[in-house]
C-alpha positions in Angstrom: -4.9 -38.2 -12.0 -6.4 -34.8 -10.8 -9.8 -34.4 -12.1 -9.4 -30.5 -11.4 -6.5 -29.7 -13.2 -8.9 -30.0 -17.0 -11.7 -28.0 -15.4 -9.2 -25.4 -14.2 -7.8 -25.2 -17.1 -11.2 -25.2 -18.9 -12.2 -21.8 -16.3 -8.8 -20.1 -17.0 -10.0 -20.4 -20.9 -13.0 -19.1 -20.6 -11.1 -16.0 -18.2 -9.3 -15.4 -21.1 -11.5 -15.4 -23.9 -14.0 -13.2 -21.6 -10.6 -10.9 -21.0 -10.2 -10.6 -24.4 -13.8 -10.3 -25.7 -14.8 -7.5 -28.3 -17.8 -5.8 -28.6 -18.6 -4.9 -31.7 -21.0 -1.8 -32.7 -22.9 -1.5 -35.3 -22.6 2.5 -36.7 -25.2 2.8 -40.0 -25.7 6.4 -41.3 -27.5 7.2 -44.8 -24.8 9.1 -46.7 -22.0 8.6 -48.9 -18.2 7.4 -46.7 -16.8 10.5 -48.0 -19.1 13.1 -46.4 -18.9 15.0 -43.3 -20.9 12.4 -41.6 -19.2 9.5 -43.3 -15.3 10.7 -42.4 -16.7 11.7 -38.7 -18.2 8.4 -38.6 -14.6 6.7 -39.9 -12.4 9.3 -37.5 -14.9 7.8 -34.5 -14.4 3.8 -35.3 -10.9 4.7 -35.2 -10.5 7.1 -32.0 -13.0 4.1 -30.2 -10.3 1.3 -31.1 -7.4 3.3 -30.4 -8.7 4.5 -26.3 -10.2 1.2 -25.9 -7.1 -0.6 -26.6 -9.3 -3.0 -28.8 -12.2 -3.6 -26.6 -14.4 -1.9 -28.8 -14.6 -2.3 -32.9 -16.8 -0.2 -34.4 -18.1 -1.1 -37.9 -19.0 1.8 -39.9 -21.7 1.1 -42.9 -22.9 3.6 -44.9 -25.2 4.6 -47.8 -28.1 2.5 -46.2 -25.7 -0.5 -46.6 -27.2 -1.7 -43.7 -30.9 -0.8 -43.6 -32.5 1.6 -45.5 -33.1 4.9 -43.7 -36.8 4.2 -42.7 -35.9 1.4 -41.1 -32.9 2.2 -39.6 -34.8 4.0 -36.3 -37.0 0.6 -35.6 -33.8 -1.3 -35.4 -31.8 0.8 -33.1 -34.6 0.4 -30.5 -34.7 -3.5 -31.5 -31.1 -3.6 -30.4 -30.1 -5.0 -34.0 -28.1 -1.8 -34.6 -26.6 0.1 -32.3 -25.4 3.5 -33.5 -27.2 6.0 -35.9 -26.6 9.4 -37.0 -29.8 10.5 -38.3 -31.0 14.1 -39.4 -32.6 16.2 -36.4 -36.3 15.7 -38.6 -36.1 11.8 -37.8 -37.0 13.2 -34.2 -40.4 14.4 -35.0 -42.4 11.4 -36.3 -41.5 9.5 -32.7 -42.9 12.4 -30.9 -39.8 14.5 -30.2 -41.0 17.2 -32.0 -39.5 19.5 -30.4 -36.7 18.7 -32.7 -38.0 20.0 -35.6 -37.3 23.4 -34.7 -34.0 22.9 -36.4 -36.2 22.5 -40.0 -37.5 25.8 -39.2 -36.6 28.0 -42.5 -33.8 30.6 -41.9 -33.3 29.9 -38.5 -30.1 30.1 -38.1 -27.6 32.9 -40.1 -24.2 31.0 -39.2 -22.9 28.3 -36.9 -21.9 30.6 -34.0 -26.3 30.7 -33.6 -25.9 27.2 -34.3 -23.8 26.4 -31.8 -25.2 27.9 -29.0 -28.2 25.3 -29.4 -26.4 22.4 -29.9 -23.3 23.4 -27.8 -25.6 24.4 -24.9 -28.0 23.4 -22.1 -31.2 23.8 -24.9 -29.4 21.1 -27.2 -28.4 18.8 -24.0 -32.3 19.2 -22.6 -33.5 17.9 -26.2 -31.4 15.0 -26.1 -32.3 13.5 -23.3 -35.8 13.9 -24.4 -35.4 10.7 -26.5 -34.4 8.5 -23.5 -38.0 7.4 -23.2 -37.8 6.2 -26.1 -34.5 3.4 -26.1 -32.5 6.1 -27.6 -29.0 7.4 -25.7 -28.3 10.9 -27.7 -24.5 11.5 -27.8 -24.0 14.2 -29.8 -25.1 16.9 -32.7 -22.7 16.8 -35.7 -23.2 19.4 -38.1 -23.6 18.8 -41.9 -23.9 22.6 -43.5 -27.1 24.6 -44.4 -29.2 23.5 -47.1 -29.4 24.7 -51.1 -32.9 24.4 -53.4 -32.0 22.7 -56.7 -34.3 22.1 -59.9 -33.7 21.3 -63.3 -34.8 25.1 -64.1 -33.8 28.7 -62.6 -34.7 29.2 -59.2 -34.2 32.6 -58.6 -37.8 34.4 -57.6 -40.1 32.7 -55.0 -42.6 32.4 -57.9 -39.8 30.1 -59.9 -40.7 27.6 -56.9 -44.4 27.3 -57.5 -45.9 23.9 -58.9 -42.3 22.6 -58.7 -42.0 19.5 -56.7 -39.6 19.3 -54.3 -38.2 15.9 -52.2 -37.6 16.6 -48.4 -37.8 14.2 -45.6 -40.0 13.5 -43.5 -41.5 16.7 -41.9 -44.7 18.6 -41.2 -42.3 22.0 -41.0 -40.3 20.9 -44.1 -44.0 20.6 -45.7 -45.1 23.5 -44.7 -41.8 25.0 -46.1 -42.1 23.7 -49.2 -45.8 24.8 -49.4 -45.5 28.5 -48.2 -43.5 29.1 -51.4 -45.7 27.4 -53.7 -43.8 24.0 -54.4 -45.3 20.8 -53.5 -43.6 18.5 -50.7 -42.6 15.1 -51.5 -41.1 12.4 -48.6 -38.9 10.4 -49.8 -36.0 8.2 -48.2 -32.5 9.9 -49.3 -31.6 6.4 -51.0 -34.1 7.2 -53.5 -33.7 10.7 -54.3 -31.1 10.0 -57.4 -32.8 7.5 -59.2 -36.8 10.1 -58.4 -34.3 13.7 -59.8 -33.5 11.3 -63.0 -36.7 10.1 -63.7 -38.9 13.0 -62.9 -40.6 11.9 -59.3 -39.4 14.9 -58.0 -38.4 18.3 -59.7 -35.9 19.4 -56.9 -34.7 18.9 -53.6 -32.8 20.8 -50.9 -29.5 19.3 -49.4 -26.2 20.9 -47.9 -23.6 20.7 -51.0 -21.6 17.9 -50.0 -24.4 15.2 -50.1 -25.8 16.8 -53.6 -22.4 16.4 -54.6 -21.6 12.9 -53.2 -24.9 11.3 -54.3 -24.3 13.1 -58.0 -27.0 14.8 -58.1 -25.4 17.4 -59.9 -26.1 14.2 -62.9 -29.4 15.1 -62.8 -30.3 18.6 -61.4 -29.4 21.3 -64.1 -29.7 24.3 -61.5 -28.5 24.8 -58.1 -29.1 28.1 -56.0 -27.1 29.0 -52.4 -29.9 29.7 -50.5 -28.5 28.6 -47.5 -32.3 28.5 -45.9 -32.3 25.7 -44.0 -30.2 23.4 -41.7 -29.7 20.3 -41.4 -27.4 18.3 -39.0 -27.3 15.2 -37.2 -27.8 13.6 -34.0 -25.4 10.8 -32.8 -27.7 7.7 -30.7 -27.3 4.8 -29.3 -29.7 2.1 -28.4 -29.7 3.4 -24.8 -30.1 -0.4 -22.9 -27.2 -1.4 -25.0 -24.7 1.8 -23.9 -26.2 1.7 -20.7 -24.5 -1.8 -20.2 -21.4 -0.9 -21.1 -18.4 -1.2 -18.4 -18.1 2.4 -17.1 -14.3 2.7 -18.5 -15.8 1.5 -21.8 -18.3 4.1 -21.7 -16.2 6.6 -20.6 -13.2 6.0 -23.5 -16.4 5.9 -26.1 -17.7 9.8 -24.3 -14.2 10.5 -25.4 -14.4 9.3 -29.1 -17.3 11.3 -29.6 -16.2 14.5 -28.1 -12.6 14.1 -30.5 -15.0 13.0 -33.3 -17.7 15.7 -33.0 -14.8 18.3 -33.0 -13.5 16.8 -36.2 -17.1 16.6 -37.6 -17.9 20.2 -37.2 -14.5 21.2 -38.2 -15.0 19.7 -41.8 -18.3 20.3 -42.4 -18.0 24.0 -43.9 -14.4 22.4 -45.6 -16.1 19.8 -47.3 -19.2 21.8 -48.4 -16.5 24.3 -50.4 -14.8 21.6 -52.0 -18.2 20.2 -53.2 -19.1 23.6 -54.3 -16.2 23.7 -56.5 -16.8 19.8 -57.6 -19.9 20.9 -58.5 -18.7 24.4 -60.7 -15.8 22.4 -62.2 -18.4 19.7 -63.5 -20.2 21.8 -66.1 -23.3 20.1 -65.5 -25.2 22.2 -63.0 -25.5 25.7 -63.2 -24.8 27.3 -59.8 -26.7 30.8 -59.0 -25.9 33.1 -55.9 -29.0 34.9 -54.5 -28.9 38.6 -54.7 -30.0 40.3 -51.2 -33.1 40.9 -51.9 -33.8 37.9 -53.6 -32.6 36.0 -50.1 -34.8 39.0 -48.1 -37.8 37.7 -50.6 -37.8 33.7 -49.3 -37.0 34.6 -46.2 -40.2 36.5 -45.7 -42.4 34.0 -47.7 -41.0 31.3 -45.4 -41.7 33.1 -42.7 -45.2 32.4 -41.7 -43.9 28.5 -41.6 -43.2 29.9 -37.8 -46.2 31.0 -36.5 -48.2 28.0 -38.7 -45.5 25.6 -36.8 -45.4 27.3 -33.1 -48.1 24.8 -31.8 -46.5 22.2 -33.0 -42.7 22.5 -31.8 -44.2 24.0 -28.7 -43.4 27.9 -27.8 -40.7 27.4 -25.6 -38.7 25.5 -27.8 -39.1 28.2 -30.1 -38.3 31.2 -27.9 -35.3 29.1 -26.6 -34.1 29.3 -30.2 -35.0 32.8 -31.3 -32.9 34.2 -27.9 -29.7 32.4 -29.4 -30.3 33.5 -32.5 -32.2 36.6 -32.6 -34.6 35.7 -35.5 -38.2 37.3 -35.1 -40.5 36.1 -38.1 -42.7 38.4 -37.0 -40.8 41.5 -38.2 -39.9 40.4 -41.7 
């Protein structure tokens, strides 16, 4: 008998299954599956099967199935996760706070200003500031700028004083809240239904698809289009674990993300009208469009939240922004 012939065969196995081996990746984001975010997150999984030729599954879990928001940063760096798409404030508290320019009220008038930040060397630089930190940034997917809602008329900057407001967690989101009289409450977006229903909070400011997924339109009586604020997303990766990846791997996965952050970006603006209209067609929450002056009037109460914030975010990071944009607080 030939003692070789079982442990050849045992190698040629173990060939095979390491031939045919799957990485799996673990993608958790925050919001509802049928958001921007959720969808881009779905068209991704599906782009990195397809170019991979089943190398790669990605598992999609959303709504905090996973781990609740707070957590979810902690475990990308722990390894136990290994895709997020948090909000560009998730930045500041680990010390990229250069990020938080992107909370900065009124910033931004469309997404052609946007773009030419997240689409450009200034977006690219702030990414790879978070390598120090375990964290591989991929790419910016855009959600929609943000509406105030309440359970009364919010239509003068005085109808925002004493209200309370949920936002995450920010020192310029605070500051926003503050400059207008309202008072700033963190809070993990799992929670924000369940705090509008019982009272926690008074309002809260979101893009119109996630007040429209997470029904908040249940519980908020009035919404106004301010369009004041931004809020988008950054796509990571545990870097240690992408790093590792075979190079063709990586390389088909680049690909997934530049296909899916196309798609993202594309639906965002689609899916905030069709919540618009969910909202409208529900009866339950009064929408209101600011007049001009009534937008000029925020605006310039918001503005100071610039120069309080400058030392902060840093002044280059801010003049970066203001030369794609052309925003000057200090002329309102």
């Amino acid at each position: 008998m030939n003692v070789f012939r079982p442990l050849a065969g045992l190698l040629l196995a173990c060939a095979a299954l390491a031939v045919n081996a799957q990485t799996i990746i673990k993608f958790s984001h925050v919001v509802a599956a049928d958001t921007p975010k959720g969808k881009a997150s779905e068209f991704f999984a599906k782009r990195a099967g397809e170019l991979t030729k089943g190398k790669v599954k990605v598992e999609v879990y959303p709504n905090s199935a996973l781990y609740k928001d707070g957590e979810e940063m902690s475990s990308l760096q722990m390894g136990s996760v290994q895709m997020l798409a948090p909000s560009l404030a998730k930045f500041g508290p680990l010390g990229v706070k250069e990020f938080e320019a992107f909370d900065f009220p009124f910033m931004f008038d469309d997404t052609t200003e946007l773009h030419a930040i997240t689409q450009g060397p200034v977006g690219a630089a702030m990414l790879a500031k978070l390598e120090p930190k375990g964290i591989k940034g991929l790419a910016y997917w855009d959600n929609g700028f943000k509406s105030f809602s309440a359970n009364a008329p919010l239509k003068s900057v005085a109808d925002y004083k004493g209200k309370k407001f949920r936002i995450q967690s920010s020192k310029v989101l605070e500051e926003e809240i503050r400059s207008i009289g309202g008072i700033p409450q963190v809070m993990a977006f799992s929670e924000v239904y369940q705090a509008l229903q019982t009272g926690v909070v008074d309002g809260t400011e979101n893009p119109i698809s996630n007040f429209w997924t997470q029904k908040m339109h249940e519980v908020q009586k009035h919404l106004t289009l301010t369009n004041h604020g931004y809020l988008g997303y950054a796509v990571i990766a545990n870097k240690k674990f992408w790093d590792a990846l075979p190079a063709d791997v990586r390389g088909q996965l680049e690909q997934a993300m530049k296909e899916a952050t196309v798609y993202a970006n594309k639906i965002a603006q689609e899916e905030n009208d069709l919540s618009l209209a969910g909202v409208k067609k529900s009866g339950k929450t009064t929408v209101y469009e600011p007049t001009k002056d009534e937008r000029f009037a925020l605006k310039k109460a918001m503005a100071p939240v610039h120069i309080k914030m400058t030392d902060r975010v840093g002044k280059e990071t801010l003049q970066e922004f203001y030369k794609a944009t052309g925003f000057d607080p200090t002329k309102l």
